[in-house]
N, CA, C and O atoms as a GROMACS GRO file, in nm:
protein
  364
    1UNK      N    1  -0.760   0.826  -1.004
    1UNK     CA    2  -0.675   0.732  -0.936
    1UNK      C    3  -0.757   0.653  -0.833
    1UNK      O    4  -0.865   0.711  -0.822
    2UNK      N    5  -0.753   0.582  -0.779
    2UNK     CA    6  -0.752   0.437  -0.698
    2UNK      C    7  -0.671   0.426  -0.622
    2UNK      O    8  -0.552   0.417  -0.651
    3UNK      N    9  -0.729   0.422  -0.478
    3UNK     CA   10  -0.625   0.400  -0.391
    3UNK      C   11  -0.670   0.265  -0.318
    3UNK      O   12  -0.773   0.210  -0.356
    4UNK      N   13  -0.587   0.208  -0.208
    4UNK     CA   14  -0.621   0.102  -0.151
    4UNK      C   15  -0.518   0.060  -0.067
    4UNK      O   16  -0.410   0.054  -0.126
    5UNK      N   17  -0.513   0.028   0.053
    5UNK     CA   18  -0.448  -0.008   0.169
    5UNK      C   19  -0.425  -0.185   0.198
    5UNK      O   20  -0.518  -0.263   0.216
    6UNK      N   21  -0.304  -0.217   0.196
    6UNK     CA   22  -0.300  -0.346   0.203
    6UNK      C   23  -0.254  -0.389   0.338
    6UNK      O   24  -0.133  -0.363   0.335
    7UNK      N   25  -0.273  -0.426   0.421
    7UNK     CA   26  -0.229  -0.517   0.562
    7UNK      C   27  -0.165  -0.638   0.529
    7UNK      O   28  -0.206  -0.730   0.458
    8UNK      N   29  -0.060  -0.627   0.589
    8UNK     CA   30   0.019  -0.777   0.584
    8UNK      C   31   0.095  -0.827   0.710
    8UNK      O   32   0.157  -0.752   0.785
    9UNK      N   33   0.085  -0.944   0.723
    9UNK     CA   34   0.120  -1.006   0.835
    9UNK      C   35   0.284  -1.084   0.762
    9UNK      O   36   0.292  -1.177   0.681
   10UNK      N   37   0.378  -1.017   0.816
   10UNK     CA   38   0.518  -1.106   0.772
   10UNK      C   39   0.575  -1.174   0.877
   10UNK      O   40   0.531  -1.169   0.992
   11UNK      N   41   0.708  -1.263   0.828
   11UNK     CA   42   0.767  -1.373   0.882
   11UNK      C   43   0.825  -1.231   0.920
   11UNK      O   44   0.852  -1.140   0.840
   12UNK      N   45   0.843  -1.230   1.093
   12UNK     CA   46   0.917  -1.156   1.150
   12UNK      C   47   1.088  -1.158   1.098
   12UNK      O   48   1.126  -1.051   1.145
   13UNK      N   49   1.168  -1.200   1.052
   13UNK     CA   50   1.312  -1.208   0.984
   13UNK      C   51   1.282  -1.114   0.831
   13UNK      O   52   1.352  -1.023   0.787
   14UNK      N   53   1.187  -1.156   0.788
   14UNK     CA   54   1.169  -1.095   0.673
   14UNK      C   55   1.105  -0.932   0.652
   14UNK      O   56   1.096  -0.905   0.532
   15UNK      N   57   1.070  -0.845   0.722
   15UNK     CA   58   0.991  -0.715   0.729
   15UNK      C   59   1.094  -0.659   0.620
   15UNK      O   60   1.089  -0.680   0.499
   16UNK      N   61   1.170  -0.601   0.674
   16UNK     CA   62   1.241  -0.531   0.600
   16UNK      C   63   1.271  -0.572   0.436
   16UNK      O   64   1.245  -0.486   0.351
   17UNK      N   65   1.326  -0.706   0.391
   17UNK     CA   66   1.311  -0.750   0.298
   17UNK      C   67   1.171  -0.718   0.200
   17UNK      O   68   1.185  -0.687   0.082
   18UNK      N   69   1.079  -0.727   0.243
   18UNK     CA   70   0.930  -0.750   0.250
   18UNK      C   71   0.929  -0.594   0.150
   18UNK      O   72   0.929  -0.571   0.029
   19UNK      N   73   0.927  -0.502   0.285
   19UNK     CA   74   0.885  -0.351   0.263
   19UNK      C   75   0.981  -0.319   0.163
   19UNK      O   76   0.929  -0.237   0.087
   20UNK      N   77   1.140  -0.356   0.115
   20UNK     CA   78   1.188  -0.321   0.050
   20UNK      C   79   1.126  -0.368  -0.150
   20UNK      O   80   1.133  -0.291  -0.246
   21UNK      N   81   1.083  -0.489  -0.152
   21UNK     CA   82   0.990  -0.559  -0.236
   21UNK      C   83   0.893  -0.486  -0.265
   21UNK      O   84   0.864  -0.466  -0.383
   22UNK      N   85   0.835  -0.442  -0.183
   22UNK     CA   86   0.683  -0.358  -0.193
   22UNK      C   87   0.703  -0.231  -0.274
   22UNK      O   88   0.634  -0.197  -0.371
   23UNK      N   89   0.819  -0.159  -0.216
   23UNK     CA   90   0.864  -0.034  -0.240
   23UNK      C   91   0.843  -0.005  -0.387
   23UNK      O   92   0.776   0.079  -0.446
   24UNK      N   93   0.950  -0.134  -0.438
   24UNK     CA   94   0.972  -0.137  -0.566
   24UNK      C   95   0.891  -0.165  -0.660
   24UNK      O   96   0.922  -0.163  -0.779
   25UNK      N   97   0.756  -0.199  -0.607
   25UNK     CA   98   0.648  -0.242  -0.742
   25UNK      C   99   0.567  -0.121  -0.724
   25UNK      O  100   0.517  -0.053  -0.634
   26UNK      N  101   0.582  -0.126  -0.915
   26UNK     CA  102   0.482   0.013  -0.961
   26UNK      C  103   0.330  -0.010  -0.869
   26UNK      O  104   0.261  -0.112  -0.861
   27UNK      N  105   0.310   0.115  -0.809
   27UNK     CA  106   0.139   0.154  -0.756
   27UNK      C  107   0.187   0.154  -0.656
   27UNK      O  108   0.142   0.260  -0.611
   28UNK      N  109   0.281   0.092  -0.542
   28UNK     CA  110   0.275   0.103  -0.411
   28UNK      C  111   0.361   0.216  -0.410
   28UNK      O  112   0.474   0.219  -0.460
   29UNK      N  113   0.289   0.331  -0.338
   29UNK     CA  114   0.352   0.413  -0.283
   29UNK      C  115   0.443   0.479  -0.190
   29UNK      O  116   0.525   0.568  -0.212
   30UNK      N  117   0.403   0.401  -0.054
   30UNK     CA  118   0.433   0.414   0.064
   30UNK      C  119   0.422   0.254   0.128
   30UNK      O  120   0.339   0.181   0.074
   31UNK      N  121   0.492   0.206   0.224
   31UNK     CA  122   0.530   0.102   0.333
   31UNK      C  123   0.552   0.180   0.445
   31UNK      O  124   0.629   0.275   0.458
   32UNK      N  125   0.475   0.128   0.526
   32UNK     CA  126   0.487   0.164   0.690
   32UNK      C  127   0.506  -0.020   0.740
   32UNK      O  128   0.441  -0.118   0.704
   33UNK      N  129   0.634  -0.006   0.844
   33UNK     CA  130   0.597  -0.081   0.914
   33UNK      C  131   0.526  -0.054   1.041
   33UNK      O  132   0.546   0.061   1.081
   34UNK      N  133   0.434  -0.143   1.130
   34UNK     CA  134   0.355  -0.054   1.257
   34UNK      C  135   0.396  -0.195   1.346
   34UNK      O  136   0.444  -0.308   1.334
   35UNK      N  137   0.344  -0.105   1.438
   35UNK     CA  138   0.274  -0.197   1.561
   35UNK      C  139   0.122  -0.257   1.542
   35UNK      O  140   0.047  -0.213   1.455
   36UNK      N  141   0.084  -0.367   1.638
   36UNK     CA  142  -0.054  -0.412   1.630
   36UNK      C  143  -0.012  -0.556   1.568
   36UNK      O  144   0.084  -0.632   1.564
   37UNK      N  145  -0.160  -0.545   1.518
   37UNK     CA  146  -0.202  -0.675   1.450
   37UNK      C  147  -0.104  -0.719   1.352
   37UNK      O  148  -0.044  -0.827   1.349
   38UNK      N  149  -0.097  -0.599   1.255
   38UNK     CA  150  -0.022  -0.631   1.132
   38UNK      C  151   0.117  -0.600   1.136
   38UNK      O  152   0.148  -0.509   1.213
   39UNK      N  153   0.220  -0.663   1.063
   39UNK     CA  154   0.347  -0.599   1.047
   39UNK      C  155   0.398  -0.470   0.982
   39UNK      O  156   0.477  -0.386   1.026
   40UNK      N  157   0.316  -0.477   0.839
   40UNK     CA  158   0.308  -0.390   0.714
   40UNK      C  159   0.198  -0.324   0.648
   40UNK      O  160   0.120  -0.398   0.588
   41UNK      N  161   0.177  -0.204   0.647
   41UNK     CA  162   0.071  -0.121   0.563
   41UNK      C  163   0.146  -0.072   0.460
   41UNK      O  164   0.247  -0.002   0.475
   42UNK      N  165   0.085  -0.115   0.326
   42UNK     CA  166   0.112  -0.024   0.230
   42UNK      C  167  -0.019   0.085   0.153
   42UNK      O  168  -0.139   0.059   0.156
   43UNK      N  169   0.019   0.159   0.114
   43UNK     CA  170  -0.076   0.286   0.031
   43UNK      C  171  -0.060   0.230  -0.111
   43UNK      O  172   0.058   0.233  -0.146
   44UNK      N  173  -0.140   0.181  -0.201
   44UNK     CA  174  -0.156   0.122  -0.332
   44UNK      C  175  -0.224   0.275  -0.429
   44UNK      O  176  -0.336   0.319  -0.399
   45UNK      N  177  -0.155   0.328  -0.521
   45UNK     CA  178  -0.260   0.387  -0.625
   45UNK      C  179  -0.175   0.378  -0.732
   45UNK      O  180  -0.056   0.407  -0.746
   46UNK      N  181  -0.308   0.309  -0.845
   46UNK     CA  182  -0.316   0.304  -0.932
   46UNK      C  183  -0.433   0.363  -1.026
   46UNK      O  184  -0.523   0.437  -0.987
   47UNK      N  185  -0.415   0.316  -1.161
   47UNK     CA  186  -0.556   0.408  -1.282
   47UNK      C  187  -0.660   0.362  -1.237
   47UNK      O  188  -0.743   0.447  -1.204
   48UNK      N  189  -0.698   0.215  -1.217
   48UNK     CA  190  -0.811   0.132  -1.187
   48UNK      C  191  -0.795   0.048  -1.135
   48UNK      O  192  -0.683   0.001  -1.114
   49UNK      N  193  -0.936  -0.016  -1.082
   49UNK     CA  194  -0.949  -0.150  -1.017
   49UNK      C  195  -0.847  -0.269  -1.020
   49UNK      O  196  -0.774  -0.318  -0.933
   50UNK      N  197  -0.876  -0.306  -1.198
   50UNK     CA  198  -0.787  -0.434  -1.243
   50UNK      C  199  -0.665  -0.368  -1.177
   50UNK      O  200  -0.635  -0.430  -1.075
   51UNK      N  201  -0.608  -0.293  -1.194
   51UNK     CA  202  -0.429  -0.277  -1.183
   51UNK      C  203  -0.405  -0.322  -1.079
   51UNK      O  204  -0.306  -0.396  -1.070
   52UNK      N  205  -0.490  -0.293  -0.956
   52UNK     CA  206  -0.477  -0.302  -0.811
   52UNK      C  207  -0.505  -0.474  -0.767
   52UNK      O  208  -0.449  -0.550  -0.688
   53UNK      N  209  -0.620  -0.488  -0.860
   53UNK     CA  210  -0.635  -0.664  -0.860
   53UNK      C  211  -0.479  -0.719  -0.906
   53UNK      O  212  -0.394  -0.786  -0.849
   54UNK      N  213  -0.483  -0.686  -0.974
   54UNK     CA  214  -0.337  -0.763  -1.061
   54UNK      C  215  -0.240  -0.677  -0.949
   54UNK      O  216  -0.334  -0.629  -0.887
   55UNK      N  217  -0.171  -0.646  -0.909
   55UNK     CA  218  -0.104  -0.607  -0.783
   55UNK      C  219  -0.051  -0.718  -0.670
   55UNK      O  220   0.040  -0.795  -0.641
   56UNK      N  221  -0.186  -0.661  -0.626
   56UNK     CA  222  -0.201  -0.768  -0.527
   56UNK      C  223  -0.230  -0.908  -0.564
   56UNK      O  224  -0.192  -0.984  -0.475
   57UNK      N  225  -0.275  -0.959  -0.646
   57UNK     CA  226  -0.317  -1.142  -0.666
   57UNK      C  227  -0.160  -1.136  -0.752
   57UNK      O  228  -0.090  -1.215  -0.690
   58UNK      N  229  -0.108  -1.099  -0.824
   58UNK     CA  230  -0.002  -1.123  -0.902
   58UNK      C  231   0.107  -1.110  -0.878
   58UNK      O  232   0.198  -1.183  -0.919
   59UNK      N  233   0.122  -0.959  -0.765
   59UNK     CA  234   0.268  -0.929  -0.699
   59UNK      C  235   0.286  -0.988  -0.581
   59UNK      O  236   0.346  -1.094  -0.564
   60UNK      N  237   0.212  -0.894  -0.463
   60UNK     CA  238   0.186  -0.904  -0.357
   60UNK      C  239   0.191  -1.018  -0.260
   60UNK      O  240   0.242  -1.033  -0.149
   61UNK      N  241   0.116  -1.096  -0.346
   61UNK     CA  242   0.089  -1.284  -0.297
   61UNK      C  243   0.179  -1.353  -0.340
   61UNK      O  244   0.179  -1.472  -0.310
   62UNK      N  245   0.316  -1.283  -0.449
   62UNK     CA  246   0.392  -1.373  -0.392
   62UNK      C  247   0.548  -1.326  -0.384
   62UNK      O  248   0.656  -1.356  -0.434
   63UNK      N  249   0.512  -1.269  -0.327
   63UNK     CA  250   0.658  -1.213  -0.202
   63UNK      C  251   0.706  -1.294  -0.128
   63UNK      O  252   0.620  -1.318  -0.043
   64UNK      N  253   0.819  -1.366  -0.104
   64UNK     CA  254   0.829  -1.458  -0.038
   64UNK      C  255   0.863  -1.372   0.117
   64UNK      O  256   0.935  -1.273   0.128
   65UNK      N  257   0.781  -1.449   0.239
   65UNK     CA  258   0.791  -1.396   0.373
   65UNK      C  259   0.626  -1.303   0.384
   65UNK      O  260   0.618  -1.231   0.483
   66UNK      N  261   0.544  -1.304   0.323
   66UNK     CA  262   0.425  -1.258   0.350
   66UNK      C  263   0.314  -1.402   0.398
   66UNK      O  264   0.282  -1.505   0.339
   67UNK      N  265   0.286  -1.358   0.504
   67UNK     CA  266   0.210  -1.501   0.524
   67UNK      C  267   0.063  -1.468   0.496
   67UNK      O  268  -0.004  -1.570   0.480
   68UNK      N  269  -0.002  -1.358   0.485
   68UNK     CA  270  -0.152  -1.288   0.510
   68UNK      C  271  -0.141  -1.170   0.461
   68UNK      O  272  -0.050  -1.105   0.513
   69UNK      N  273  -0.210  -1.106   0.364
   69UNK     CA  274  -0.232  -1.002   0.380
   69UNK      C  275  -0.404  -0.961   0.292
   69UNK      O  276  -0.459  -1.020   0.200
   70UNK      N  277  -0.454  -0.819   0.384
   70UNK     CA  278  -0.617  -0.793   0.317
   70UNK      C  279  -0.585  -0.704   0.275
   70UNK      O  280  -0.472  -0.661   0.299
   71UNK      N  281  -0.678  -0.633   0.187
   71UNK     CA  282  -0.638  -0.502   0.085
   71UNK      C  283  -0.772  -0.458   0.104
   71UNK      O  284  -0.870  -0.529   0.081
   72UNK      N  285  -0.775  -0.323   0.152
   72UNK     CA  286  -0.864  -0.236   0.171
   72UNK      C  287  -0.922  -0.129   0.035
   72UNK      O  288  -0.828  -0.056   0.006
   73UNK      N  289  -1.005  -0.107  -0.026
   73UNK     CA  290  -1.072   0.009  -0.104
   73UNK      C  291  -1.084   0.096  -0.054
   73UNK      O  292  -1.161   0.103   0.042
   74UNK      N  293  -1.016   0.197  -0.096
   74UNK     CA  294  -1.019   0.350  -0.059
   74UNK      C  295  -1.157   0.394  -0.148
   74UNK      O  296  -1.163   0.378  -0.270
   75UNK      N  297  -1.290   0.461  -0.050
   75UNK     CA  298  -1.402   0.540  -0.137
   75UNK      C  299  -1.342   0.681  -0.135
   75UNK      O  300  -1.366   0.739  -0.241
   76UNK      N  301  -1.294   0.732  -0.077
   76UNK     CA  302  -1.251   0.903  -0.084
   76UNK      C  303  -1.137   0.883   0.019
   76UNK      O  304  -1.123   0.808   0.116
   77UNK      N  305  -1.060   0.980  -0.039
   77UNK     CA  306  -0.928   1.017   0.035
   77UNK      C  307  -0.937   1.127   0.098
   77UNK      O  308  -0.974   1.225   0.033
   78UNK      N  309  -0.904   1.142   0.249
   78UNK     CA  310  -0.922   1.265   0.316
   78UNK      C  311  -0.828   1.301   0.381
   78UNK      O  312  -0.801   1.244   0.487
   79UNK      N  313  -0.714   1.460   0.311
   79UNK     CA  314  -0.571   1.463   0.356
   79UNK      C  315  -0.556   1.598   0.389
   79UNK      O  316  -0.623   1.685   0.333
   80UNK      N  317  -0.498   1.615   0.451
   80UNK     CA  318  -0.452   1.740   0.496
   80UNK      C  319  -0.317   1.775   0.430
   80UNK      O  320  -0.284   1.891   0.453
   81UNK      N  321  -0.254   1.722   0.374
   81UNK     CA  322  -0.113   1.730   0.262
   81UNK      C  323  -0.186   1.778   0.138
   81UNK      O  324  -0.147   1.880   0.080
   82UNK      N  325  -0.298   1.703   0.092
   82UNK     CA  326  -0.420   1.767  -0.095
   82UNK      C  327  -0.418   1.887  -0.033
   82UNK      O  328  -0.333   1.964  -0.076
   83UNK      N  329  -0.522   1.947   0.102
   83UNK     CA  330  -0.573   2.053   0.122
   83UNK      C  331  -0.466   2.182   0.083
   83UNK      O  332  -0.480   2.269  -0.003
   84UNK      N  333  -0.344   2.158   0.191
   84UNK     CA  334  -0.248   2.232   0.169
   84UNK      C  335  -0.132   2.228   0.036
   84UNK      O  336  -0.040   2.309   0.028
   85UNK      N  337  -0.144   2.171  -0.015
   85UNK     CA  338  -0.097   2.147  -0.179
   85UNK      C  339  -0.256   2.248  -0.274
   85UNK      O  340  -0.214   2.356  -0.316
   86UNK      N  341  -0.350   2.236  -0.294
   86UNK     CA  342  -0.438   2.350  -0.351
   86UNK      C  343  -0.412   2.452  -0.310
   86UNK      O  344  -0.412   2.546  -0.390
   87UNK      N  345  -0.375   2.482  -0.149
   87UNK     CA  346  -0.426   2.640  -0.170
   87UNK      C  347  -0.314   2.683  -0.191
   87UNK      O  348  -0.313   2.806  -0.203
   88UNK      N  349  -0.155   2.601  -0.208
   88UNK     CA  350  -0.057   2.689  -0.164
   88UNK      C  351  -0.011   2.777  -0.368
   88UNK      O  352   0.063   2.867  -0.408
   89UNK      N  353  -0.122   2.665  -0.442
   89UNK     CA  354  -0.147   2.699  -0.632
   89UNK      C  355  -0.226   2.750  -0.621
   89UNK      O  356  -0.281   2.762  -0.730
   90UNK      N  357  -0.313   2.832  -0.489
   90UNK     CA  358  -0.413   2.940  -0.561
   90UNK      C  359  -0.561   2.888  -0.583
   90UNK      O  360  -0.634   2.976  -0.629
   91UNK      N  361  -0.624   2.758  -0.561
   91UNK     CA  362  -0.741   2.681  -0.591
   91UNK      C  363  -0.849   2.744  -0.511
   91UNK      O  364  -0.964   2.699  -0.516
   0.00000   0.00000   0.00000
């Protein structure tokens, strides 16, 4: 799997709309809205690269109420939810 973090900057009226959009397309996992810079983080995993390209250039970009958003490459995932999911099967 492939993971990847997307930042998005939304039309403040629209967040919720937004994150509810996101929710619903296959690979995005999770929507946080935060504080800061950005409005919206989502958690992207998919099989590969392309899927995540096509995601984001195909879905993502056009959501109406997203004005910006960058998409981050995950090289390794480091969780404390995996850790405790192995040992609780015995790994």
């Amino acid at each position: 799997m492939v993971t990847a973090i997307t930042l998005m900057n939304v039309e403040k009226n629209s967040i919720e709309d937004v994150a509810q959009k996101m929710v619903d397309l296959k690979g995005v996992i999770e929507v946080h809205s935060v504080a800061g810079q950005y409005d919206l983080v989502s958690v992207i995993r998919t099989k590969n690269n392309e899927d995540i390209a096509d995601l984001v250039t195909n879905d993502i970009s056009k959501i109406s109420g997203v004005t910006r958003s960058e998409t981050l490459m995950a090289f390794k995932v480091y969780s404390d939810f995996e850790l405790e999911r192995m040992f609780s099967v015995g790994l």
